[in-house]
C-alpha positions in Angstrom: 72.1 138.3 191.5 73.4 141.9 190.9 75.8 143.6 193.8 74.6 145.5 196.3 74.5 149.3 196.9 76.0 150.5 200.1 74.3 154.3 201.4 76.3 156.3 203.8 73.7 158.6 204.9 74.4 161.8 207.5 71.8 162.2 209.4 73.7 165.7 210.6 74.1 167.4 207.5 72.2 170.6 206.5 69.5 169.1 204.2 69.5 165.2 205.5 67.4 163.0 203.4 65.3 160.8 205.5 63.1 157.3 204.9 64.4 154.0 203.8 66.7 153.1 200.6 64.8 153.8 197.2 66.1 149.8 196.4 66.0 146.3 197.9 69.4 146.0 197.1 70.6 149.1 199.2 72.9 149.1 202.1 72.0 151.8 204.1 74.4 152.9 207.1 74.0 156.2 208.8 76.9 156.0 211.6 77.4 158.2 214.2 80.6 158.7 214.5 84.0 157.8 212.5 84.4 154.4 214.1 80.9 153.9 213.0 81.7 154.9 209.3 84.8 152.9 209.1 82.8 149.4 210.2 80.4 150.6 207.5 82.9 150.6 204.7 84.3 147.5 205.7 80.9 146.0 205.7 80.5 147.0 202.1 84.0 145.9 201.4 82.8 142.5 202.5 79.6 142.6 200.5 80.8 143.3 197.6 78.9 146.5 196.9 78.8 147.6 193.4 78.9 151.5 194.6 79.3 153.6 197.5 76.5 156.3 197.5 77.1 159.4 200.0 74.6 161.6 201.5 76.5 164.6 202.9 78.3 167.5 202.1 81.5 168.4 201.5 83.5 166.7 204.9 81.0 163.5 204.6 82.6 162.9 201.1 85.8 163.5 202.5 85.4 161.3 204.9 84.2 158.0 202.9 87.0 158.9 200.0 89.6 158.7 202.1 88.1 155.8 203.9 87.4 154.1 200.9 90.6 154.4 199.2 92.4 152.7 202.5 90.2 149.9 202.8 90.0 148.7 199.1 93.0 148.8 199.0 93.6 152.3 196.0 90.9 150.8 194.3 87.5 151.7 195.4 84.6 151.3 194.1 82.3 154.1 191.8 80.9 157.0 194.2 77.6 158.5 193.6 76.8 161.7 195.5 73.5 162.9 196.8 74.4 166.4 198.2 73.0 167.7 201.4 75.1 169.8 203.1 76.0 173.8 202.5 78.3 174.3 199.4 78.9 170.8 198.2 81.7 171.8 195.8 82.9 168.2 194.9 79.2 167.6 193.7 79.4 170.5 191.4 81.9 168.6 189.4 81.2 165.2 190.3 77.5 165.4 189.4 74.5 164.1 191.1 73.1 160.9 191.6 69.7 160.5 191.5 67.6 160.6 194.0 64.3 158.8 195.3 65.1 155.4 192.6 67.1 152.5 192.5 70.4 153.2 191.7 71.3 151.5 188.7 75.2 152.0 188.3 74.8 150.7 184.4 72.7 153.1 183.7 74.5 156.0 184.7 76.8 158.4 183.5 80.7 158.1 185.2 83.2 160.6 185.4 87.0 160.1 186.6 88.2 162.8 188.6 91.5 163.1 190.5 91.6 163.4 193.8 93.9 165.2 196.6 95.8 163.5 198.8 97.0 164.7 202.0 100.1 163.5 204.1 101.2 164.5 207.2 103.8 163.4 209.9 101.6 161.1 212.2 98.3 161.2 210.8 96.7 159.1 208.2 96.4 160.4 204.5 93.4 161.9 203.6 91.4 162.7 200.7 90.0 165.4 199.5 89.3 167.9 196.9 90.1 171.1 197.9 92.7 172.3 200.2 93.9 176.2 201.7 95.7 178.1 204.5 96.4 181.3 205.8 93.3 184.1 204.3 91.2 180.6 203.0 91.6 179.1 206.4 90.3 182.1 208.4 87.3 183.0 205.8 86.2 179.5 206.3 86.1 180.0 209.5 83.7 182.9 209.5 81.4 181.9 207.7 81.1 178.9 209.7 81.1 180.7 212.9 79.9 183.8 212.2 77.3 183.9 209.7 76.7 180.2 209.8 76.7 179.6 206.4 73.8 177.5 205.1 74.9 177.7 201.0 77.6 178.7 198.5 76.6 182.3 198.2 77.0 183.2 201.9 80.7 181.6 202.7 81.4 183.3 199.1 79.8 186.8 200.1 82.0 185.8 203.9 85.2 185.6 201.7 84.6 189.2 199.8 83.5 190.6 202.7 87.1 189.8 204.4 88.9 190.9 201.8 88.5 194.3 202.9 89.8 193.1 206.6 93.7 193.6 207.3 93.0 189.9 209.6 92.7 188.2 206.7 95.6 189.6 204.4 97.6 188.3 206.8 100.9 188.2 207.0 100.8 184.5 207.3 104.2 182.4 208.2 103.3 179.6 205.1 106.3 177.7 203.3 104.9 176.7 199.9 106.2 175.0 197.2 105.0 173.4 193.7 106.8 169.8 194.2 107.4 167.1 197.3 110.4 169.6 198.7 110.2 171.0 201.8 109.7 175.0 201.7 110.4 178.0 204.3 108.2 180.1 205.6 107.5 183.2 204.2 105.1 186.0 204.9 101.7 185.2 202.7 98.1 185.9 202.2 96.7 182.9 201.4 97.5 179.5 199.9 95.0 177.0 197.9 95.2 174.2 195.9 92.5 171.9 194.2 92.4 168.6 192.0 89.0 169.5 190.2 88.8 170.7 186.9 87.0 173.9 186.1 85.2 176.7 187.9 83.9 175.9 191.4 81.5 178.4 192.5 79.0 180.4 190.4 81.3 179.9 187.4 84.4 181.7 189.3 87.6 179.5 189.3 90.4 181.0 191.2 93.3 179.0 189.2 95.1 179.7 186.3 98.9 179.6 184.7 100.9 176.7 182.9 102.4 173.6 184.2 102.3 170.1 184.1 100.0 167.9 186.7 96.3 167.6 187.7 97.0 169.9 190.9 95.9 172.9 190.6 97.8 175.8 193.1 96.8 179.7 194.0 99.5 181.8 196.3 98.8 185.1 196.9 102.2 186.8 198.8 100.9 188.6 202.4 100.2 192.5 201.7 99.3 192.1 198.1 99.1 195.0 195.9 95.9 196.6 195.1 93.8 193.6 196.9 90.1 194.8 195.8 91.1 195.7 192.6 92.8 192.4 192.1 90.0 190.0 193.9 87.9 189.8 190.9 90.9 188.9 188.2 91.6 186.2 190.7 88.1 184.9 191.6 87.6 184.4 187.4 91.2 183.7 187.4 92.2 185.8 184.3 95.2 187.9 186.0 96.6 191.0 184.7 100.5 191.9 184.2 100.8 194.2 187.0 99.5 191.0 189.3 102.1 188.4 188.4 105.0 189.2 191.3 102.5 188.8 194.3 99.5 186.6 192.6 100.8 183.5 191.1 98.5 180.6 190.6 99.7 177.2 187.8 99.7 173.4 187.8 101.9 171.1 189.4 102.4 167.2 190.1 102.4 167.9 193.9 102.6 170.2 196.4 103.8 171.1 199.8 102.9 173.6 202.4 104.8 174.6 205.5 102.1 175.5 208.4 102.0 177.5 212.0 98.3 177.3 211.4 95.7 174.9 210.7 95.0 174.0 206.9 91.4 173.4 205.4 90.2 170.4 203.2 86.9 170.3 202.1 84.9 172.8 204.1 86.8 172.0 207.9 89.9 172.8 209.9 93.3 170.5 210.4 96.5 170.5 212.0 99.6 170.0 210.0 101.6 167.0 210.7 103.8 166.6 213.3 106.7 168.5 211.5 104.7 171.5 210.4 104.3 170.0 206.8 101.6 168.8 204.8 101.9 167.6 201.4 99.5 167.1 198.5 99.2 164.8 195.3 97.0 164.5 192.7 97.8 161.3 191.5 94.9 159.0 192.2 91.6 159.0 190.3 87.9 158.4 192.1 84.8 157.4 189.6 81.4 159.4 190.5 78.7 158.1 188.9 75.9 160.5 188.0 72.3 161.2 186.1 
């Protein structure tokens, strides 16, 4: 008898599938609320479940990962994702599972992709994909709150848009560093760093620059010179010489932010831990499965 499928469906999320599992062999869970999602994993754990397949955006797949990683222990099992909410990133490079059939891990396609972990003082470690502060933090938050954002081309039309506002250039009191060390603050723009290969959005990809390590970092200094003439060199992330004192973007093993103000991974809003830090590694590897 083959293993089980465990679904972790979001009713909430933008484009919410609905109906009963494609499969006999399905799982499907659609919890309410965290405590909800973390008996659901442990349920699968328990069954034996061959692959965890998420219906969500962005956050839900946060969510599960990090869930996932804790209760198996590092070694979770393959993920396949069914997008539904606004921008789903992750799925962009993840790929798509398919949708209204079976799913029949054998038969599909699997990609390794490192993943972000997030530490903090007093919190549990999370994982995610894609992380910022400072400018990325508050652009996020208007197109969420403002234009309420129903797709990728809005929250990216949100972001241009606030490049012309002196709100968002900040300064912004961020400590960063490129390694485990704690930094100090210093006056900044904006702060990102990502573990997934390759453009992001509409074929921009805001990362370039040497270095060793599947992290990928941007840091833009606060009052940057010649912003709008510089926001498309960064968005394709081919810099020019006169950018390379206040635009610096390369790979790392790690990486460590210093914070007044919350940070974002995967689409929503956290606090930094306890002693203003937060503190990211790229170290562990998720399997997606996809058509």
């Amino acid at each position: 008898m083959s293993s089980p499928i465990g679904l972790i469906r979001n009713r909430a999320a933008t484009r919410a599938a609905r109906g009963a599992p494609s499969g006999a062999g399905e799982i499907l869970r659609m919890p309410e609320d965290f405590a909800a999602l973390e008996a659901a994993l442990s349920e699968f754990r328990e069954a034996g479940v061959a692959a965890i397949v998420i219906e969500g955006g962005d956050g839900t797949v946060r969510e599960v990962v990090s869930r996932a990683f804790r209760l198996w222990g590092g070694a979770p099992p393959p993920f396949a994702l069914r997008p539904t909410g606004n921008t789903n990133l992750i799925a962009r490079s993840a790929g798509r599972a398919p949708r209204g059939v079976p799913l029949a891990p054998e038969r599909l396609s699997r990609r390794a992709l490192p993943v972000l972990k997030a530490e903090r003082a007093g919190a549990e470690a999370m994982r995610g994909f894609i992380a910022g502060a400072g400018a990325y933090e508050a652009a996020t938050r208007f197109a969420r709150e403002e234009i309420g954002a129903r797709h990728g081309l809005q929250v990216l039309l949100a972001v241009l848009r606030l490049l012309r506002s002196r709100a968002l250039r900040g300064p912004w009191p961020i400590g960063f560093s490129a390694s485990m060390a704690a930094p100090e603050s210093a006056p900044r723009m904006l702060v990102a760093a990502t573990s997934l290969p390759g453009a992001l959005l509409f074929g921009l990809s805001p990362f370039w620059g040497g270095g060793t390590g599947r992290l990928r970092f941007l840091d833009i200094a606060a009052e940057p010179p010649r912003l709008a003439l510089a926001a498309p060199f960064v968005a394709l992330g081919r810099p020019r010489r006169w950018m390379a004192e206040a635009y610096r973007s390369g790979r790392s093993e790690a990486a460590t932010l210093r914070l007044e103000t919350p940070f974002v991974l995967d689409g929503e809003p956290f606090a930094p831990g306890a002693d203003g830090l937060v503190r990211f590694s790229a170290n562990e590897t998720a399997t997606f499965l996809s058509a």
